[in-house]
C-alpha positions as CSV (number, residue, x, y, z in Angstrom):
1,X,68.9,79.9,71.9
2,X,70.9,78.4,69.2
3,X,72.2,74.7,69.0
4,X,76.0,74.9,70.7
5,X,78.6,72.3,71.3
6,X,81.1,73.9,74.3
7,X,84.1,72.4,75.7
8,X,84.0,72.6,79.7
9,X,87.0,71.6,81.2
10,X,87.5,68.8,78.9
11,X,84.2,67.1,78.1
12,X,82.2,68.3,75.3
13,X,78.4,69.1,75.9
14,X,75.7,70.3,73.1
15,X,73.7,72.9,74.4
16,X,69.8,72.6,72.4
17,X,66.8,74.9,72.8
18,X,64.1,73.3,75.8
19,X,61.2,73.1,73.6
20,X,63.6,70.4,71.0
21,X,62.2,67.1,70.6
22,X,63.8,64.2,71.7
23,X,63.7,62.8,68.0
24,X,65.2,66.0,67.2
25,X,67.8,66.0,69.1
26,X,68.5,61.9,68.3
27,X,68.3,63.1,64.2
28,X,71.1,65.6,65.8
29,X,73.2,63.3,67.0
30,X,73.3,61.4,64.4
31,X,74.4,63.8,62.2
32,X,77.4,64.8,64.3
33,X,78.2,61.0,64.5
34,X,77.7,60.7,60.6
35,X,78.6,64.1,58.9
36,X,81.5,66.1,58.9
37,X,81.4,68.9,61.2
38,X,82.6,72.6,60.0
39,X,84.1,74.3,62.3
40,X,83.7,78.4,62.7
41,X,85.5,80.1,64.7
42,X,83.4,82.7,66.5
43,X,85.0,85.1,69.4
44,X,82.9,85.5,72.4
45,X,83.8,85.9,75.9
46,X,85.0,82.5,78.1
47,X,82.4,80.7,80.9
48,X,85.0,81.7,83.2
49,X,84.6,85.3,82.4
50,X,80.3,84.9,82.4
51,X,80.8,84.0,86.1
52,X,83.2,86.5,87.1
53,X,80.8,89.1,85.5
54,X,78.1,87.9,87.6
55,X,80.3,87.6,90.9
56,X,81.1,90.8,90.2
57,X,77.3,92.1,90.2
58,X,76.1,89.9,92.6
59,X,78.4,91.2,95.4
60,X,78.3,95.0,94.2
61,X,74.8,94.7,94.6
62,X,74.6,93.4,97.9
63,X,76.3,96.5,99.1
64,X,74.0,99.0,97.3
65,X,70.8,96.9,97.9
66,X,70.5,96.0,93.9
67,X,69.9,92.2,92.8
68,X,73.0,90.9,90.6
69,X,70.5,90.8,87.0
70,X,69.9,95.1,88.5
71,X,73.6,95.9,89.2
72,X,74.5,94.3,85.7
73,X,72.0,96.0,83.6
74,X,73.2,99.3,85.4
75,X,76.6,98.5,84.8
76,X,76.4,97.4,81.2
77,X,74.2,100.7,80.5
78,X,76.9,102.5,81.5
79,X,79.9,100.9,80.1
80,X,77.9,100.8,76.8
81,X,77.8,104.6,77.1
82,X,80.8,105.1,77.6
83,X,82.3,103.1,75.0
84,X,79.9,103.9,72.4
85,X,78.7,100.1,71.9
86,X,75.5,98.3,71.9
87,X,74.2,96.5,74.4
88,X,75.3,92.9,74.7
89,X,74.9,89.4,76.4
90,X,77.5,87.8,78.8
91,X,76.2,84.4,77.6
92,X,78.5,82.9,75.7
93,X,75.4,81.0,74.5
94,X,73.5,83.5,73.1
95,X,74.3,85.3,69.4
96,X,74.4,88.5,70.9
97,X,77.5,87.7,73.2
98,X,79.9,90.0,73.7
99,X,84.0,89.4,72.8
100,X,86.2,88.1,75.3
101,X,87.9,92.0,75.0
102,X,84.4,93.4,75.6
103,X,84.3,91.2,78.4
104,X,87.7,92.3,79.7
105,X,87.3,95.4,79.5
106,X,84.2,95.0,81.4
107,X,85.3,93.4,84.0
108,X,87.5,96.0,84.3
109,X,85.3,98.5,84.2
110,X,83.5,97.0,87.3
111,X,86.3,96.7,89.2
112,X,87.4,100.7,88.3
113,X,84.1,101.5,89.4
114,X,83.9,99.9,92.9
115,X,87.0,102.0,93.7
116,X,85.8,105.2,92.7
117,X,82.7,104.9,94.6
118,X,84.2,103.4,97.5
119,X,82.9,99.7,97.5
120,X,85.6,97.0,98.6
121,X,84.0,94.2,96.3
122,X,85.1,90.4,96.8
123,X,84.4,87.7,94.9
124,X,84.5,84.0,96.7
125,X,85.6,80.8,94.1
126,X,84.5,77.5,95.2
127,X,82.1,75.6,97.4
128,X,82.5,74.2,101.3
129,X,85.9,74.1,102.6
130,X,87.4,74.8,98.9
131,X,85.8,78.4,99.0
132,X,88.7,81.1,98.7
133,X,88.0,84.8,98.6
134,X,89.9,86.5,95.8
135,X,90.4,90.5,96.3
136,X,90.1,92.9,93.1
137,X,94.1,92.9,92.5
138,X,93.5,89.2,92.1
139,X,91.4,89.0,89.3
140,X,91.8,92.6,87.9
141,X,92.9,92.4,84.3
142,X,94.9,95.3,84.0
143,X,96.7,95.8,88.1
144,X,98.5,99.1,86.6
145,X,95.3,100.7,86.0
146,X,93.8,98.8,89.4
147,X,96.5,100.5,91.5
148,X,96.3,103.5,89.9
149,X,92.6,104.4,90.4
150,X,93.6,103.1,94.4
151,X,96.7,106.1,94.3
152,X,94.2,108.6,93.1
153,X,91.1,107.3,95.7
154,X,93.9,107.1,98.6
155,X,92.9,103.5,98.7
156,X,95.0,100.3,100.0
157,X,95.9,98.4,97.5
158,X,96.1,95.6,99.3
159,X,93.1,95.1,101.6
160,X,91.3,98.0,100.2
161,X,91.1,100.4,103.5
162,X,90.4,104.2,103.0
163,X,91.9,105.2,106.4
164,X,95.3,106.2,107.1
165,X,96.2,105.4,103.8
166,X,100.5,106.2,102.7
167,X,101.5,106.8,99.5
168,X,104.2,104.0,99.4
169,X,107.3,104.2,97.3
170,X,108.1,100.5,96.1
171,X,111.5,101.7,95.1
172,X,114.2,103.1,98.0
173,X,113.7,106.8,97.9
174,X,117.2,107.2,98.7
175,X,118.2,105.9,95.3
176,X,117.2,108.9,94.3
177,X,118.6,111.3,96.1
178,X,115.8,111.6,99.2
179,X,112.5,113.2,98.9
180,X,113.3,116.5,97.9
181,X,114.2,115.2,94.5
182,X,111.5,112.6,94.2
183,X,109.5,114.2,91.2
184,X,107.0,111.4,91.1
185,X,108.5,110.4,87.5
186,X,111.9,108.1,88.9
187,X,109.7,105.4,91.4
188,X,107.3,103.2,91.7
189,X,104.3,103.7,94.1
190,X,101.5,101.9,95.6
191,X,99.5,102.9,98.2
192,X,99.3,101.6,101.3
193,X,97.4,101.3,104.8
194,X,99.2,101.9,107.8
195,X,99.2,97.9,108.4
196,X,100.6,96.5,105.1
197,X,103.3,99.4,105.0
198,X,104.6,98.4,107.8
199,X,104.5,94.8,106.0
200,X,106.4,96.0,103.4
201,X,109.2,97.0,106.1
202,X,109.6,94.1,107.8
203,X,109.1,91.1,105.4
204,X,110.7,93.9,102.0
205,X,110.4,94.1,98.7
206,X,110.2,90.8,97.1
207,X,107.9,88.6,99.8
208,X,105.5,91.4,100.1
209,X,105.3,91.5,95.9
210,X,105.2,87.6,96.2
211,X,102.9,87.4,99.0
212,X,100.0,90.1,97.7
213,X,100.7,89.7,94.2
214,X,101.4,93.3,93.8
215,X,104.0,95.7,93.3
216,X,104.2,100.0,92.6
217,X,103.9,101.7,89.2
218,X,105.1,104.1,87.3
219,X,103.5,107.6,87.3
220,X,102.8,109.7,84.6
221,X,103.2,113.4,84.3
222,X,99.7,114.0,84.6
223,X,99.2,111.5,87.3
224,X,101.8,113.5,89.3
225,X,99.6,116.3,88.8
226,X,96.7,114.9,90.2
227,X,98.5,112.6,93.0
228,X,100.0,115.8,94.5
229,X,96.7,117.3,95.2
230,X,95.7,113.7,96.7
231,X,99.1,113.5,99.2
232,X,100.1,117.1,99.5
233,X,103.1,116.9,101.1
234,X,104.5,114.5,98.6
235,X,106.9,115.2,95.2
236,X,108.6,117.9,95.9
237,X,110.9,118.3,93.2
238,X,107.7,118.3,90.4
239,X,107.8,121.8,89.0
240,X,104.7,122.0,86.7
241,X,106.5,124.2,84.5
242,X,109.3,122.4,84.2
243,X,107.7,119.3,83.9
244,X,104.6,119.9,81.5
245,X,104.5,117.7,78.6
């Protein structure tokens, strides 16, 4: 471990290796009092994003009977591969951290990768009666790309149920004409369980969006493609020939 002097939430703190001598350190500290102190700037990922990485792991594996250190190394190994990249720390500590982007897209990765193998994850913030559960569209960095892996996984959006789940349109389908000229390509979607469509319905539009912190997107042609075989009986105006790119 290298000597580091972090910021946390407005106090400074120097970080030192265990086996440092307390003369050490005090020669340390008077150098910082004394000397002038160059500054590097050197991009890693935040503290806030180290613990959402390991919330992250810790409750994933809890569900598929992996400890959180397990889950991660699994993880990493395959969003390394993926990406082409080596293999990195999430301690912003250590001179083998990671980017905050790397650690973005991460965290992304995670979350994409809960949904596609059908685990609900949730991460809890806070201790005793300050503890508050935060859902995957809460702390996804990218919600298009969150509801867009729940569209194609006929997931709930909100809550994250795989039964009885609607393919919602955000935006009035009779602005359009009804649904045998929704193409896919003119709305926004989200989809929705049976309970939080019916939401929708009776609160609308605005307090639902407000309320979840959520709202439809806009489909690609390709997305179309591979929504329709997902909810059948829905875009019925998409021609594929017509519509190819």
């Amino acid at each position: 471990m290298n000597i580091e002097l972090i910021e946390e939430e407005g106090e400074l703190f120097l970080y030192v290796p265990s086996n440092k001598r307390f003369a050490e350190i005090k020669e340390l500290l008077s150098k910082i009092k004394n000397d002038t102190i160059n500054v590097v700037k050197v991009d890693r990922l935040s503290l806030d994003q180290m613990k959402l990485i390991w919330s992250l792991c810790n409750d994933y594996g809890e569900l598929r009977g992996y400890t959180r250190e397990e889950m991660r190394e699994a993880l990493e190994n395959e969003f390394c591969n993926s990406k082409e990249i080596e293999y990195f720390s999430i301690s912003p500590f250590k001179r083998d951290c990671c980017s905050m982007k790397v650690a973005t897209d991460f965290i992304q990765f995670i979350i994409e990768h809960a949904i596609k193998h059908d685990y609900n994850l949730i991460v809890y913030e806070g201790k005793g009666d300050n503890r508050v559960a935060k859902r995957l569209q809460d702390i996804s960095p990218d919600i298009r790309r969150y509801v867009i892996q729940c569209l194609l996984h006929k997931r709930c959006a909100v809550c994250g149920k795989l039964v009885e789940v609607d393919l919602h349109h955000w935006d009035s389908v009779a602005s359009i004409g009804g649904y045998k000229h929704d193409d896919g390509l003119q709305t926004r979607f989200l989809p929705l369980c049976r309970e939080h469509h019916t939401e929708f319905h009776n609160i609308g539009k605005d307090r639902f969006s407000n309320k979840w912190h959520i709202e439809g997107v806009m489909l690609s042609k390709n997305l179309v493609k591979k929504l329709k075989e997902v909810y059948p009986n829905h875009f019925q105006a998409f021609k594929e020939g017509k519509n190819d790119i």
